[in-house]
VEXDREN-2710 file (C-alpha; in Angstrom, 1 decimal):
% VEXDREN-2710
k/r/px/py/pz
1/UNK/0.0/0.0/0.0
2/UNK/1.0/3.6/-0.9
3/UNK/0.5/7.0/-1.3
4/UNK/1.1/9.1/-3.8
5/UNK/1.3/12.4/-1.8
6/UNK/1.4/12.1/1.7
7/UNK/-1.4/10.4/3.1
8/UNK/0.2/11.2/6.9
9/UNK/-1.6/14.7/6.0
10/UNK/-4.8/13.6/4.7
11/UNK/-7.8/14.9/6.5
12/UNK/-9.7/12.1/4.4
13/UNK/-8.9/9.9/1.2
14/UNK/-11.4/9.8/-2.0
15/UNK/-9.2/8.6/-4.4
16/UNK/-7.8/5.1/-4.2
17/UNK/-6.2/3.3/-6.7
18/UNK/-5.7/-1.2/-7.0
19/UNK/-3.0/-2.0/-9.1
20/UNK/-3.0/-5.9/-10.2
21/UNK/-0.2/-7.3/-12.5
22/UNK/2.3/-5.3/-11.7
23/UNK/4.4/-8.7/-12.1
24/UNK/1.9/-10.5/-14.8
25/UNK/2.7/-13.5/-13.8
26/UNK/1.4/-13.0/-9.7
27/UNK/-2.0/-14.1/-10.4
28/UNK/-4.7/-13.1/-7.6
29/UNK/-4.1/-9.4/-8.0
30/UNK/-4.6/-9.6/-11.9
31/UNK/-7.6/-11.7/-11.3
32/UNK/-8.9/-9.5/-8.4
33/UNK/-8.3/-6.8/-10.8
34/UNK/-10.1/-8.3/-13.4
35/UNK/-13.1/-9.1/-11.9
36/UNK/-13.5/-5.6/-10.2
37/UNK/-12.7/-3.9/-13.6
38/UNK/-15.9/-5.6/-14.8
39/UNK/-18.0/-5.0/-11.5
40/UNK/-16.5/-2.5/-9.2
41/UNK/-19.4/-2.8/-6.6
42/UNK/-17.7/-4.7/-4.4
43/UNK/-14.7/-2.3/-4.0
44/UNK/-16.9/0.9/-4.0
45/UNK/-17.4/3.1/-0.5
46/UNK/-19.1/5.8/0.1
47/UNK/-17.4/9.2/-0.8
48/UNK/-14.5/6.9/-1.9
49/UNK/-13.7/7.5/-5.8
50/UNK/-12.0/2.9/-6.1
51/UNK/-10.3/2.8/-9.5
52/UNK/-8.9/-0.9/-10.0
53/UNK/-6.2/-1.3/-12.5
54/UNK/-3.9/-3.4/-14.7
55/UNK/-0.5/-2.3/-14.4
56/UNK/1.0/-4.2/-16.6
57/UNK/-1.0/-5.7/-19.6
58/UNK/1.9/-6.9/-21.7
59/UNK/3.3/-8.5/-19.1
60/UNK/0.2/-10.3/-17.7
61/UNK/-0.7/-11.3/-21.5
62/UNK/2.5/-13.5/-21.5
63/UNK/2.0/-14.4/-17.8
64/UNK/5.9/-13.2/-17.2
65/UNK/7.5/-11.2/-14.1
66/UNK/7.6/-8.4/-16.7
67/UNK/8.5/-7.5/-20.5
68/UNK/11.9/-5.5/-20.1
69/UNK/12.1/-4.4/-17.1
70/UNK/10.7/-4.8/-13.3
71/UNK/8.3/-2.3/-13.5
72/UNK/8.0/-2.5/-9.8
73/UNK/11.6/-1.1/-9.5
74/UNK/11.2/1.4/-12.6
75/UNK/9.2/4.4/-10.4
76/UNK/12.4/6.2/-9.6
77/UNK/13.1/10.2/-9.9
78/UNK/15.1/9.3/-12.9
79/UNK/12.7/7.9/-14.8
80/UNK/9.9/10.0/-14.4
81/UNK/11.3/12.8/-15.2
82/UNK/10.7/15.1/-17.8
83/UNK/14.3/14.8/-19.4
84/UNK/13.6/11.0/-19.3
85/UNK/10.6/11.3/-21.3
86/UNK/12.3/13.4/-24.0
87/UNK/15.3/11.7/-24.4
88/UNK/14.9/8.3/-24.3
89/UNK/11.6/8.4/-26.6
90/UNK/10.9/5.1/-28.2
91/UNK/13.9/3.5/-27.1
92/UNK/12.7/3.4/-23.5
93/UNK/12.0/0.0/-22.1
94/UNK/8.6/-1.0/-21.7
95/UNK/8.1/-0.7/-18.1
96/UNK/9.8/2.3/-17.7
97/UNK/7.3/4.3/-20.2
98/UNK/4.9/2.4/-18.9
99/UNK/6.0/3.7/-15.7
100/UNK/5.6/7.4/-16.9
101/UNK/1.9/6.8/-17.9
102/UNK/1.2/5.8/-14.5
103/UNK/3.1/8.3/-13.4
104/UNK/1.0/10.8/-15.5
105/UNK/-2.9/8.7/-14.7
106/UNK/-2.3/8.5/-10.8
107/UNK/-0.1/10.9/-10.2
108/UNK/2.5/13.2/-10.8
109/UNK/4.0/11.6/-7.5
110/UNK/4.2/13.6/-4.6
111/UNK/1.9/16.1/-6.5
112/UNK/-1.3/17.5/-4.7
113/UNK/-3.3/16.0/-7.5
114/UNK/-1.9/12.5/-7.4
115/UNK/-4.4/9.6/-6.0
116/UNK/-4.4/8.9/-2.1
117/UNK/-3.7/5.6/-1.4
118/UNK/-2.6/3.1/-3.8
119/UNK/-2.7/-0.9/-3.3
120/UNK/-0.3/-2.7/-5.4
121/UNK/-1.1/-6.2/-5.4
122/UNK/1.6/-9.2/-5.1
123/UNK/1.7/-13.1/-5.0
124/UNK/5.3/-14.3/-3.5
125/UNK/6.4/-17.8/-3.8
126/UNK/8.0/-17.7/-0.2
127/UNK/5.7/-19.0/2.2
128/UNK/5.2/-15.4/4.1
129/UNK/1.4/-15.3/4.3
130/UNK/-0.1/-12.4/4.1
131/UNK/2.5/-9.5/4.5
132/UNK/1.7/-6.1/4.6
133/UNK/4.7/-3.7/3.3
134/UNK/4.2/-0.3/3.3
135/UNK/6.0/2.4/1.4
136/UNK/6.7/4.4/4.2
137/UNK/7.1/4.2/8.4
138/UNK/6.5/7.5/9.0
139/UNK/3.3/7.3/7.5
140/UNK/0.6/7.5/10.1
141/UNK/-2.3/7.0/7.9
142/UNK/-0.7/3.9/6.6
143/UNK/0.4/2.4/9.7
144/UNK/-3.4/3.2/11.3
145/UNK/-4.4/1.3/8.1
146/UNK/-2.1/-1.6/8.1
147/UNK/-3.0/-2.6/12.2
148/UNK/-7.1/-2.0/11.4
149/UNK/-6.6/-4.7/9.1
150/UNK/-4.3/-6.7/11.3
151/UNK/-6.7/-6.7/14.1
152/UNK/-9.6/-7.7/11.5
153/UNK/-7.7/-10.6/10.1
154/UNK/-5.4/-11.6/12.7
155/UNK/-5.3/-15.4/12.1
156/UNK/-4.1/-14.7/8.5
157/UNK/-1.2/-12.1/9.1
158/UNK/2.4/-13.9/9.4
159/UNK/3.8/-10.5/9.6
160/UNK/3.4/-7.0/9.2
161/UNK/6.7/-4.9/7.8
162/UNK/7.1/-0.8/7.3
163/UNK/9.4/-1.2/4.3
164/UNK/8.3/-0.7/0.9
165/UNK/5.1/-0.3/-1.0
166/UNK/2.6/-3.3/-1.2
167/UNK/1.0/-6.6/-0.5
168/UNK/2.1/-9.9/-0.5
169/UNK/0.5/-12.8/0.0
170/UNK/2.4/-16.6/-1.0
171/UNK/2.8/-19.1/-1.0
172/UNK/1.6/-19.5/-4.5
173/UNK/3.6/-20.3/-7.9
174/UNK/4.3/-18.0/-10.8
175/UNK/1.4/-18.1/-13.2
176/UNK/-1.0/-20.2/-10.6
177/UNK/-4.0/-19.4/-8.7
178/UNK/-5.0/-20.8/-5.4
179/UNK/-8.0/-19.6/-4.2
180/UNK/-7.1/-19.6/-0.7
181/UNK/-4.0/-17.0/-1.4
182/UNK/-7.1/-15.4/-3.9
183/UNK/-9.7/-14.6/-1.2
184/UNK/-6.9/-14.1/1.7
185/UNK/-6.1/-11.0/-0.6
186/UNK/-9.8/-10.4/-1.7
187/UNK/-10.6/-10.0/2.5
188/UNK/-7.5/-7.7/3.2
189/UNK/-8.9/-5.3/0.8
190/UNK/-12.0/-5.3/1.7
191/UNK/-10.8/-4.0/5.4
192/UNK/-8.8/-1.6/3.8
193/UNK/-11.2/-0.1/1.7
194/UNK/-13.7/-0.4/4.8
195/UNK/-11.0/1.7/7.0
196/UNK/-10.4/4.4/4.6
197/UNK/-14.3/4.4/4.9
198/UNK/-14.6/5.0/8.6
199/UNK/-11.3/7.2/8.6
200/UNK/-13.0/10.0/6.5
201/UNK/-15.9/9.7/8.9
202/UNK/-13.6/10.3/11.8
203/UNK/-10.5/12.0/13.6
204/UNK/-6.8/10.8/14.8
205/UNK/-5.0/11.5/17.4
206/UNK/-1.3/10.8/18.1
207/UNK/1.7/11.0/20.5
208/UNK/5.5/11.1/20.1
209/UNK/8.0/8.3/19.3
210/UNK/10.1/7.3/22.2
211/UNK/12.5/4.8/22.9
212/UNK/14.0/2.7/25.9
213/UNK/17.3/3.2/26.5
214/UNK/19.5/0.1/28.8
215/UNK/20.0/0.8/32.5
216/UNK/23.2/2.5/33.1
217/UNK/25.2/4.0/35.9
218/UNK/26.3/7.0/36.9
219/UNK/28.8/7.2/34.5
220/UNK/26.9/6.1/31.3
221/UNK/27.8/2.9/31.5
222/UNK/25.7/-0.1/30.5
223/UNK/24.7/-2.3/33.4
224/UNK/21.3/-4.6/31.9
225/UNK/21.1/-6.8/28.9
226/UNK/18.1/-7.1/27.3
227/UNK/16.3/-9.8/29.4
228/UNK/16.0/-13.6/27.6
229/UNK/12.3/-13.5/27.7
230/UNK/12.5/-10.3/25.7
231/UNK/14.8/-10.8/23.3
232/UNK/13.6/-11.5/19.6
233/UNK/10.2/-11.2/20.8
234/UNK/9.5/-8.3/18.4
235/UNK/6.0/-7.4/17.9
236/UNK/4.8/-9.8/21.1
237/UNK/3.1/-7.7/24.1
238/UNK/5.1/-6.2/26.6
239/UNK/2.9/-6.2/30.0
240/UNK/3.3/-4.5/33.3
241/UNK/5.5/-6.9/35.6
242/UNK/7.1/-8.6/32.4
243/UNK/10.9/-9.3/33.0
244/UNK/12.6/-6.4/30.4
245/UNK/16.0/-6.4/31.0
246/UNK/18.9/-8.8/33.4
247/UNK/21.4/-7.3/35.0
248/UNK/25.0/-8.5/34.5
249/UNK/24.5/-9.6/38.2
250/UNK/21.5/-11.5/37.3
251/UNK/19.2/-9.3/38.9
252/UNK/15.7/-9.0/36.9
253/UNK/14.4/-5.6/35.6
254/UNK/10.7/-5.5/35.1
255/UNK/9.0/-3.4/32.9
256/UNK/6.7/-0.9/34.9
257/UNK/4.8/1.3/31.9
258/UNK/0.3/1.8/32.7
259/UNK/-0.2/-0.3/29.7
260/UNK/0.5/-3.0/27.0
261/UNK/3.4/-1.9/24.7
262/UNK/5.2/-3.3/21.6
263/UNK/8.5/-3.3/21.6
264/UNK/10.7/-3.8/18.4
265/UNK/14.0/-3.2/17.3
266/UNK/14.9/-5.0/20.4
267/UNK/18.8/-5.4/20.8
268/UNK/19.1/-3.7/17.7
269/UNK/23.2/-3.7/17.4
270/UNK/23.0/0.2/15.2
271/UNK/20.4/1.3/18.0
272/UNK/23.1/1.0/20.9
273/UNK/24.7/4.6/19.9
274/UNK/21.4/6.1/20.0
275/UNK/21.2/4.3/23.7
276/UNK/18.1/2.7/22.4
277/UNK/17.4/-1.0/23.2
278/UNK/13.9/-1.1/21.7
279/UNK/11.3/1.4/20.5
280/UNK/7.8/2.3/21.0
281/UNK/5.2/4.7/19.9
282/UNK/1.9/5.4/21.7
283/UNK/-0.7/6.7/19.6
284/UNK/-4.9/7.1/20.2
285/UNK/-6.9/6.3/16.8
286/UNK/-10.8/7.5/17.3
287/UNK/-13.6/7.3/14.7
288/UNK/-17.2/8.1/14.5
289/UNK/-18.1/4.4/14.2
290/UNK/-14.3/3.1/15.9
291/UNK/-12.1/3.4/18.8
292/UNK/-8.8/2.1/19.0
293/UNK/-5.7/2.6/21.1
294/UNK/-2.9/0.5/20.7
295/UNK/1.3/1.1/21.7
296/UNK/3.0/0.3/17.9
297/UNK/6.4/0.7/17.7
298/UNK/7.8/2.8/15.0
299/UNK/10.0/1.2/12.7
300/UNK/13.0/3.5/11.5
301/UNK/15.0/2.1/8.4
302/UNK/18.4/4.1/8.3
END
């Protein structure tokens, strides 16, 4: 999932976009696509402009990854810019002018007038489940989108990852359609779509990012590890009396927050100049017709 512009700033979103056959050979978005093409009514919400689309024809004609080029890595600066288009004329690869009239449809990126949220559909191989990866970390909107869902399909969800622009859902082969990888992907964006729903109905509320640093002395020195029932135990609830960190003594530091939190990045070996040992961001989500409150840990990719 993306946006365009920055949907962190959106009072509401009216414009989304469903991009299937990115790769044309990842088969439940270019069916999904497909189907909603012919009858949108299932996608539609109210005050929501739902615009499904094939991103790649040629590609998903031959049912291949792509023609010339991965047009999932051909979005840069570079190639959307004007010189690009002038220069390189007909002797562009396919993806990458096909690129620039996406570009041009649902954007100009990072423009005012380009499309609010875009879902770019994706079948893996791997057996990840259903992954959500979005384009950006900072992006509240996104991340208030991405644990709706979560909490609406938990049983599905082998993880959830801040990293780059999509969903993926595997294990399935290239040019194959299961149809339990087809309607895992058909119910994540029907939450979606339902969110945005309720999100331009309501309001969102948020605090800071803040991050636990390791017990130290006087002198700055570290005097806790990270405690065994903590460590690699990203994601998993943190509660009031856990054990959090052990000091070298073996003496047991609990953790003594008001609530549930959700520590990740834990014992993150770049983190320990920032005197970080895990991370955690509190935020408040209210709507007219939903109330949430959950402690989500902000994930920073340096």
């Amino acid at each position: 999932m993306s946006s365009y512009h920055s949907a962190a700033r959106l009072d509401e979103a009216r414009r989304v976009a469903i991009f299937g056959g990115t790769h044309g050979n990842e088969m439940s978005g270019v069916m999904l696509v497909n189907l909603w093409v012919q009858n949108n009514t299932e996608v539609q919400r109210k005050g929501v402009e739902v615009q499904p689309f094939i991103t790649n024809p040629k590609a998903v004609e031959k049912c291949t990854r792509y023609v010339d080029t991965d047009l999932n890595r051909a979005f840069t600066p570079e190639n959307l810019s004007p010189s690009s288009r002038t220069l390189g004329g007909g002797d562009l690869p396919y993806e990458v002018r096909r690129a620039q009239e996406i570009n041009r449809m649902f954007g100009p990126k990072g423009s005012p007038e380009a499309y609010d949220v875009i879902f770019d559909l994706h079948n893996t191989t791997s057996n990840m489940g259903c992954t959500l990866l979005l384009e950006s970390s900072k992006d509240h909107f996104n991340l208030q989108m991405m644990n709706y869902i979560q909490a609406s399909l938990d049983k599905l969800f082998s993880c959830v990852c801040c990293f780059f622009a999509g969903l993926e859902v595997g294990p399935q082969p290239q040019g194959v359609l299961r149809s339990n990888i087809f309607e895992s992907m058909r119910d994540i964006l029907k939450h979606a779509l339902d969110f945005i729903e309720l999100f331009n109905a309501g309001r969102t509320h948020y605090s800071t990012h803040s991050g636990i640093d390791y017990p130290r002395d006087d002198n700055g020195n570290i005097i806790a590890m990270v405690h065994p029932n903590l460590q690699d135990c990203d994601w998993e609830p943190l509660n009031p009396g856990d054990p959090m960190f052990q000091t070298f003594d073996g003496k047991t530091i609990h953790y003594q927050g008001s609530g549930t939190v959700y520590p990740t990045f834990i014992n993150e070996a770049a983190y320990y100049e920032k005197q970080q040992a895990f991370a955690l961001q509190r935020y408040t989500v209210e709507f007219s017709h939903l109330s949430l409150q959950r402690d989500l840990l902000l994930l920073l990719y340096l």
